[in-house]
N, C-alpha and C positions, 0 to 999 in steps of 0.2 A: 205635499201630496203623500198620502199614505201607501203603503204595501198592499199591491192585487194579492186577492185572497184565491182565485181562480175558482172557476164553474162555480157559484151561487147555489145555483139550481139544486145541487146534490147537497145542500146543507137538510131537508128534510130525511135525506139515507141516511147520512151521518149518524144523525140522533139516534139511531136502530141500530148498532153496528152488537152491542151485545155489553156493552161496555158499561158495567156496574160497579159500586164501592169500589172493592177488593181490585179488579183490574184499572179504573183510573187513577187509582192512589198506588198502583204500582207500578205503572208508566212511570207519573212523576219521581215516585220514587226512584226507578231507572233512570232519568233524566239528572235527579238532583246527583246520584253515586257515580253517573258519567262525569259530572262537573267536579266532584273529588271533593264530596260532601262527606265529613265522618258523622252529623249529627242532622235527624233530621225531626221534625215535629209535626205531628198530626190533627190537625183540629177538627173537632164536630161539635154542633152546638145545637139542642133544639128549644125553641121560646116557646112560651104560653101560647102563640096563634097556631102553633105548627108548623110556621116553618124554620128549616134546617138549611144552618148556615156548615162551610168548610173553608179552612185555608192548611196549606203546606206549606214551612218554611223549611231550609236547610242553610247550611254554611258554607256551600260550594264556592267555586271560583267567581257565577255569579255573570250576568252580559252588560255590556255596553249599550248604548243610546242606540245606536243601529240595527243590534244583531238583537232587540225585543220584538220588533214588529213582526221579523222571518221567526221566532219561534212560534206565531200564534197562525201561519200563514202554510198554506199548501205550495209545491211550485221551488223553484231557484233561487238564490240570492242575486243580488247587484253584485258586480264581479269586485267590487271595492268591500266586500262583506265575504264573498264564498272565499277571497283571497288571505284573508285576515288570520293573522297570526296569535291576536290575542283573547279570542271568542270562539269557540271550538262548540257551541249550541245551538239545537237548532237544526240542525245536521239532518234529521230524519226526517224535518217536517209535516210530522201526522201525527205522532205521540201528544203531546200536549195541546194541539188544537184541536185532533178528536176527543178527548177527553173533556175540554171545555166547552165544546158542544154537546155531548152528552149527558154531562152536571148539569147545565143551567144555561137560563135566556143568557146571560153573561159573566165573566168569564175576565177574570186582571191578572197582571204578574207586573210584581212590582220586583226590579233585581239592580245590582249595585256591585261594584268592581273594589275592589282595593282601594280608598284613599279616594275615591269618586262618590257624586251624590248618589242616590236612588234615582230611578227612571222606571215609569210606568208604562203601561201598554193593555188595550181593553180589545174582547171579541165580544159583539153584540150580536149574537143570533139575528135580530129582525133589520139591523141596521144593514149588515152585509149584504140582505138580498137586494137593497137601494144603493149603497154605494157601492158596492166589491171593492171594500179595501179594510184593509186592520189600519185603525188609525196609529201614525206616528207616536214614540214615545215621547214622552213630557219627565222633566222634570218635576218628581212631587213623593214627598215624605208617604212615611207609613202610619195609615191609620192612628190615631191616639188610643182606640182601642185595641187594637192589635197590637202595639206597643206594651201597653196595660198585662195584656196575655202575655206576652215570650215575656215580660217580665216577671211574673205570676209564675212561667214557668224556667227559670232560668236554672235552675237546680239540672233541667233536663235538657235543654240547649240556650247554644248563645253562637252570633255571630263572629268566631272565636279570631276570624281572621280581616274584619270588617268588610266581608264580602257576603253575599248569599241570594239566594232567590226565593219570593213568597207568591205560590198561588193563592186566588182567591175566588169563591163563589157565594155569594150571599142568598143565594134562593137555590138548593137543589132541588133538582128534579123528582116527583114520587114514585119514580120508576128506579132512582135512583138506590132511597132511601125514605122511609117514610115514617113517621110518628109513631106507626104501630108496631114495628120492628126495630126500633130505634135501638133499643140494648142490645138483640141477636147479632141485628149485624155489625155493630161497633166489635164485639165477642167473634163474629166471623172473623171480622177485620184485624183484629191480634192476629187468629192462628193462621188466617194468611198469608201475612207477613212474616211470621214466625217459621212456619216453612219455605216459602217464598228465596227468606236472602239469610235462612238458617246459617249458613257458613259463613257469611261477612259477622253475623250478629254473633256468633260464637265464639268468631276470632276476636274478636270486639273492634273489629274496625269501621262498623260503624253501628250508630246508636239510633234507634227508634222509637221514638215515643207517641202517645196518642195521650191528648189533655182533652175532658169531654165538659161539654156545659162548662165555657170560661171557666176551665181548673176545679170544677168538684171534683171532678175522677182524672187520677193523668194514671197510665198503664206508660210502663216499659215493656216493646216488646221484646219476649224471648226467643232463642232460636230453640226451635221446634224440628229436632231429627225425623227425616220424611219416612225412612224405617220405625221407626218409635220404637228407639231405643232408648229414650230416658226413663231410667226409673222410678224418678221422680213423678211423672208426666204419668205413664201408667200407674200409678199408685193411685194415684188421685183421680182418676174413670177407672179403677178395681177390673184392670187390665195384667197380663202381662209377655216378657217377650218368650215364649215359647221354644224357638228355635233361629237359628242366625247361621248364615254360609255365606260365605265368600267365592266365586270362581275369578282368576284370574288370566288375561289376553285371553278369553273367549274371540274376538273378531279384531282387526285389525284394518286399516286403512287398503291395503294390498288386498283384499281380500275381496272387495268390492272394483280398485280400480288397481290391478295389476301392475300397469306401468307408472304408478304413483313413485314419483321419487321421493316423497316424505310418508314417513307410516308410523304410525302409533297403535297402541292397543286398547285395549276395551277392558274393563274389570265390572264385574257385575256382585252387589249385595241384597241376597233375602233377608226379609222377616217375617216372620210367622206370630202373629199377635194372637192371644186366647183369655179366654175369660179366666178370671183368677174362682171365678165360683160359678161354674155351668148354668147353675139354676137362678141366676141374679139377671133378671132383664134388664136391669138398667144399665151395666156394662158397657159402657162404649165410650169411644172418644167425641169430642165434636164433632159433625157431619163435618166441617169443614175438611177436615182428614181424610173422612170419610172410609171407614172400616165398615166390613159385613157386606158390602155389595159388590156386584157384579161387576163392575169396573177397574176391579181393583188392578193393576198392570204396572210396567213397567218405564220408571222415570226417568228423564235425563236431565242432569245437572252441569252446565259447563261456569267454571271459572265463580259465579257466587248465587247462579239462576234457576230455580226448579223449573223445566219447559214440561209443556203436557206430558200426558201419556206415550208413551210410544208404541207400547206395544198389549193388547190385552192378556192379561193371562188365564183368563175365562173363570175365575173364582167366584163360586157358587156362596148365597147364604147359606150359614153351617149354623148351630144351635150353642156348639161350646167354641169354635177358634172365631175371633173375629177380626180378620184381616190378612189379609199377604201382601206383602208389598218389595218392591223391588228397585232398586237404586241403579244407575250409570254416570258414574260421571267421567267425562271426556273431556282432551284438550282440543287446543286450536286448531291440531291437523285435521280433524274429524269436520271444521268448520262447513267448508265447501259441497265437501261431500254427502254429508246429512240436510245439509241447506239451511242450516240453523243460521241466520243475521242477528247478531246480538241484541239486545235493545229494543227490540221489536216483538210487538204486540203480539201482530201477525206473526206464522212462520210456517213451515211446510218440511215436513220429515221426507227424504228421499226412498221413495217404492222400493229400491233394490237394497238401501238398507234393513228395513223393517221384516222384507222376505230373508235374508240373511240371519238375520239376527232371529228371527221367529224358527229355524230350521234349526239353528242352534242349541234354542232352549225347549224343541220340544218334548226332547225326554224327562228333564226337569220338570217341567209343566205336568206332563203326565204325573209322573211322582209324586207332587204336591196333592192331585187331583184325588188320587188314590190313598195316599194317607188321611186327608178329610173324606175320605168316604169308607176307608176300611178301618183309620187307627194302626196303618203302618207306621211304625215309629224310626226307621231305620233311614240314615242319610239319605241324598239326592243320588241320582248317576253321575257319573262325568258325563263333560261335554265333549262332543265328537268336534273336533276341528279338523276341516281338509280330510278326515276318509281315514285318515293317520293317527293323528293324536289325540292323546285322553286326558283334559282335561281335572283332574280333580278337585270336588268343595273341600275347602277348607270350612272347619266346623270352626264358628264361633261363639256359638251357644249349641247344645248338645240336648235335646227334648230329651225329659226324666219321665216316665208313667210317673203318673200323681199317685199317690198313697189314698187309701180310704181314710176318710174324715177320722176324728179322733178328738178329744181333749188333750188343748194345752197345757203343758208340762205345769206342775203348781197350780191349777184351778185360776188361774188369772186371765187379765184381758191383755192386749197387747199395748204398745206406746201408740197413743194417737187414735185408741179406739179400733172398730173394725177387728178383719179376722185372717188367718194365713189359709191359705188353701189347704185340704188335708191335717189340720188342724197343728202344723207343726207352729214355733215359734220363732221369730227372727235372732239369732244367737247375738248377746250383745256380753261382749267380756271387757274387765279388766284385772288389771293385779290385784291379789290379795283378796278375790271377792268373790264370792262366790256368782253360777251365771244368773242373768239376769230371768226372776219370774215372771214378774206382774205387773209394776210397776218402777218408774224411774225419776226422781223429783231430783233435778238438780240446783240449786240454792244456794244462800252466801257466797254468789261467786262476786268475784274482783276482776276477771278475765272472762272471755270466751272459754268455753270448755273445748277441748281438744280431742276431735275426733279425727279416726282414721278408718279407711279401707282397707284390712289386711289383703283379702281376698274378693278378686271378682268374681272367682268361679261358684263361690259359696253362698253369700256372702257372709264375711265375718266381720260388723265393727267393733273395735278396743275405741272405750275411753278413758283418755292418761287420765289417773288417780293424781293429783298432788294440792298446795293448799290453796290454790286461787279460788274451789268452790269442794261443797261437799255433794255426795252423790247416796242420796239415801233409795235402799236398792229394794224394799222391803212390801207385804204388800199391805194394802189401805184395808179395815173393814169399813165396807161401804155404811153399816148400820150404827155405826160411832165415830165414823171420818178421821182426819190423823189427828193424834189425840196428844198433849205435851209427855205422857207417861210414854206412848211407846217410840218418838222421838229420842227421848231422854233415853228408855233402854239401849234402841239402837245407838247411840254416842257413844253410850258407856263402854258396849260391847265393843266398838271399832276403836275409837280414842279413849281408851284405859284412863289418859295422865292429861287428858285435855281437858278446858273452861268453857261448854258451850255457850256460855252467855257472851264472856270475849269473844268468840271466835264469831257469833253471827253479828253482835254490833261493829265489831272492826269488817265486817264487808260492808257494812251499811255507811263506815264512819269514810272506808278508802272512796267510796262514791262524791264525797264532800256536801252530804244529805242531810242538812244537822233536823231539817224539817220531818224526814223519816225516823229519824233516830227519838225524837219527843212523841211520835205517832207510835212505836215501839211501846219506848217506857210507860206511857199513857194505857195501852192495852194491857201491860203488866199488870199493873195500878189498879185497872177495871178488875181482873180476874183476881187479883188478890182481897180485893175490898169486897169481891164475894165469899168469898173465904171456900174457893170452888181447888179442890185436889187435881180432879181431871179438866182439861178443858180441852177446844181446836189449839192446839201448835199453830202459832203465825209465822212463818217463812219468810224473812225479805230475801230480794234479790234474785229470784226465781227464772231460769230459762223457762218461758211457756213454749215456747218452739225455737227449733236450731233451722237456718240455712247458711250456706257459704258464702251469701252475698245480700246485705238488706239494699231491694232493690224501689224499695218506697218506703216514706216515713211509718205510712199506717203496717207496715210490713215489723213491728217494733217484736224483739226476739224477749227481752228482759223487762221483768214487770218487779214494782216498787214490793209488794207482800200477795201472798198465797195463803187462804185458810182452805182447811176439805172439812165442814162443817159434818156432823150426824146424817144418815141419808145420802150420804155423797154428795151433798151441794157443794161449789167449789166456788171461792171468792175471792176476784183480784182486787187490790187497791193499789191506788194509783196516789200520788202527791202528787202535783202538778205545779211546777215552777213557773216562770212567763214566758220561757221558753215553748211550752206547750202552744203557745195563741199568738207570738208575734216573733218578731225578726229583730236581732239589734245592728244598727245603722255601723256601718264602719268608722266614717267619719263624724258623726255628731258621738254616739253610742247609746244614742237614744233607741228606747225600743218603739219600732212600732207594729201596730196591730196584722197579724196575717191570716185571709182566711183559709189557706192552704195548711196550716199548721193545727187549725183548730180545727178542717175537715180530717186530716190523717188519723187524731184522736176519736174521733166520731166514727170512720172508717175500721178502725182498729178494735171500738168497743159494738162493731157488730159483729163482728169477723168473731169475735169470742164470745161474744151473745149465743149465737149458731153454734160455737160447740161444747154449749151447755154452762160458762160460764155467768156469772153473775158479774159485773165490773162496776164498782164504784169509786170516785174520785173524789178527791178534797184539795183546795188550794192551800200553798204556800202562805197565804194571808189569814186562810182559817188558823191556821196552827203555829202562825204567830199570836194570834190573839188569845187577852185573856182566859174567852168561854172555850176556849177551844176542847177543855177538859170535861166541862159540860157536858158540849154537846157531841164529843166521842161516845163517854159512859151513853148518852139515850140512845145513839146511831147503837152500839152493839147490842142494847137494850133490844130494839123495833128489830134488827136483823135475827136474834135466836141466838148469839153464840152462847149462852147459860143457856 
């Protein structure tokens, strides 16, 4: 006999509760980080007919035969289940079965203990209104396709401790998610999540992934500061953070209930986001963020959760700042009193909170209100606490009046394209070198180049100068591209008593690349058989971009050769080993084919398409072969380098 699902009837409400992508995938997600899940995986899938499948996995602790039916179920447990020691899921009874009624007619969870089989368990929308019950679980493996996936994606989870849990839904709903939106909201659904459980994700304790269409796309996601205080994050929507204050114990637990014998305080964080160039409409973050509108207000965060709003801070659209936003996070004394229930969907801020807290900040609010309306530059007020005391912001960022536009220093463009606000330059030093103009190619390296942040107030980054790579700092004429003559001067000038020809083939040779290193000599060979004085300079080993973390294949920092053709055209080349396209077996050591490997490179050569590169490849089997000398001289031939 299966588990009463209780009242039937209200399974039509259900389906209306409001409950889209982003929120049922973050129940579960809640559900799987209750269960002491560090890895979890996300799947979306759309076929040629249009429909759109979904499954969750994670590697939590994972239920027992019993305790699946009461996750899918509204109502109590059997007191041999609510008494249970070893099954702590389930517990709220609405998270997971609203969400499975609002995905789709149906709705599985397949979960599995430590050293136990798998056990399944299904919610059938139309079946429930005939029988009222969630049927019993069963004993029964996972999908062979689904299998296929987490193994496809295993780079990004794995069930690390032989335990976990996996929803499933093979038909969502179009209210859910639908064919025509299919990229947006996958892209909603990162930043999300990215704000969402920011601070688990930052801490790295636990990991989020979304693998889209059976592993063509897998996204890591990132955490996403609800201030938008990454400068990275701003960089990239030509944002940035404006101004940042801190008030500390503004409000207190006592302050609300006098006779509280436990009390804690309240710390609150602004920011002030603004356009990096007034006149650029396109400036903005994803709506998902959502900057520039009237909403914008103040958050509360307890323990690793962004909960709604709490409090409006009535911020107007403005034409150059775009966004204010305001951070709380609170501990567990705060729990009762705000009425915040962890883990839950639902929740409800308590009245005499919100009136308190809004009394508090509304000199603040004023202030803000009056700097985007007048261009007051000048700090916040203190906060009036109890009648008494004052409050002070602590300035974390300091608003600078912008400077009138101007040309950058050197007639140059900056690293990465684009432009500084007021025309200044971003200051990049290191020893012995003069500052940086216009350009920066960093090359023949054998390491990561090493960078640092002297200064956050400024900012200033140094990169260590020594011989793992060389740093030519100089600028390109765009109308004869980097040319072997002014390479060679710049050498001479810096390394007086050095061999640039050893010096670039030995990064090529510490790579153990003997197939780059004949692609090398070969292009010599070409240039000299023309009897050509000037030509493009070929670069191996080239940083095309630096981060701190490659967090996907296609995310590749180092590229095989760099030419800046006449015109600026810019040319990667790539040798491609078999590494590129398959996977080698541990135990046989046989390779075999993968198309996650061959998508990364696919992935990788649009991403550089987009910013203006040209990327061409050649295999490891060309350039062992005979013609291989051939048919270089015609490839340089058809592309223009003479």
């Amino acid at each position: 006999m299966g588990v009463s699902f209780l009242q039937p009837k209200g399974i039509d409400n259900l389906e209306h509760l409001g409950i889209d992508l982003k929120k049922g995938t973050g129940e579960l997600c809640e559900n799987s980080i209750e269960q002491g899940a560090t890895e979890i995986l996300i799947g979306v899938s759309l076929n040629k007919s249009g429909r759109i499948s979904y499954f969750q996995a994670d590697n939590g602790s994972g239920m027992g035969e019993k305790t699946i039916p009461y996750a899918l179920s509204f109502g109590g447990e059997k007191e041999e289940v609510s008494k249970k020691n070893e099954d702590d899921v389930g517990k709220f009874h609405a998270g997971l079965t609203i969400t499975s009624i609002s995905f789709g007619e149906i709705g599985g969870i397949y979960s599995k203990k430590a050293g136990l089989d798998w056990y399944y368990s299904y919610l059938d929308v139309n079946a429930i209104s005939e029988t009222n019950e969630v049927p019993d679980a069963i004993e029964k493996s996972l999908p062979v396709e689904l299998q296929h996936l987490l193994n496809e994606a295993k780079d990004y989870f794995s069930f690390i401790n032989d335990s976990g849990t996996v929803f499933i839904c093979n038909d969502l709903r179009s209210r859910i998610i639908s064919p025509t939106s299919f990229n947006k909201d996958i892209d909603d659904l990162r930043f999300y999540i990215g704000e969402q459980y920011h601070s688990l994700l930052k801490d790295g304790k636990v990991k989020i992934s979304i693998v889209v269409n059976n592993a063509d796309e897998i996204f890591v996601c990132e955490a996403i500061d609800p201030l938008l205080r990454d400068e990275r994050l701003l960089k990239k929507y030509r944002l940035e953070n404006f101004a940042s204050y801190r008030y500390e114990k503004i409000l207190s637990v006592r302050d609300i209930i006098p006779t509280s014998i436990t009390n804690a305080f309240l710390d609150i964080d602004f920011s002030l986001i603004r356009k990096e160039n007034p006149r650029d409409r396109m400036s903005s973050a994803p709506r998902v963020i959502v900057l520039n509108q009237p909403n914008q207000g103040v958050y509360l965060e307890r323990v690793w959760k962004i909960f709604e709003r709490a409090l409006d801070i009535g911020f107007n659209r403005h034409n150059d700042f775009n966004g204010l936003r305001a951070l709380i996070r609170f501990n567990g004394a705060f729990d009762e009193i705000i009425g915040i229930r962890l883990n839950k969907s639902e929740h409800q801020i308590m009245t005499e909170f919100i009136e308190v807290l809004g009394e508090r900040l509304k000199p603040v609010m004023k202030h803000f209100r009056k700097m985007l309306r007048d261009g007051e530059l000048r700090c916040p007020p203190p906060i009036i606490v109890n009648a008494r005391n004052l409050i002070e912001p602590i300035v974390l960022k300091q608003p600078i009046p912008v400077p009138k536009p101007g040309p950058i220093p050197g007639g140059g463009s900056i690293p990465g394209g684009g432009s500084i606000p007021g025309g200044g330059s971003i200051p990049i030093s290191f020893p012995n070198a003069r500052p940086f103009e216009s350009t920066l190619i960093i090359f023949a390296a054998t390491s990561k180049p090493i960078i640092s942040l002297e200064d956050f107030g400024k900012p200033i980054l140094t990169i260590e100068k020594n011989n793992k790579y060389l740093l030519y700092d100089r600028v390109v004429n765009t109308g004869t591209g980097l040319t072997n003559v002014e390479v060679e001067k710049w050498w001479n000038e810096t390394f007086p008593n050095g061999n640039y020809e050893e010096r670039v083939k030995s990064s090529i040779e510490a790579r153990n690349a003997p197939q780059q290193i004949r692609f090398y000599e070969i292009y010599k060979k070409y240039v000299n058989s023309k009897g050509a004085v000037v030509y493009p300079a070929i670069l191996p080993e080239v940083y095309i971009s630096y981060t701190t973390k490659v967090i996907r294949d296609s995310e590749r920092q180092c590229i095989d050769f760099l030419l800046i053709l006449p015109g600026g055209e810019k040319i990667i080349i790539e040798i491609d080993g078999i590494q590129h396209y398959s996977v080698q077996c541990n135990e046989t050591a046989k390779w075999i084919a993968s198309e996650q490997k061959y998508a990364a490179d696919r992935m990788f050569d649009r991403k550089m398409t987009l910013r203006g590169y040209k990327v061409y490849r050649f295999s490891n089997y060309e350039m062992r072969n005979t013609f291989c000398e051939e048919m270089l001289f015609s490839f340089f031939d058809e592309i223009g380098i003479l």
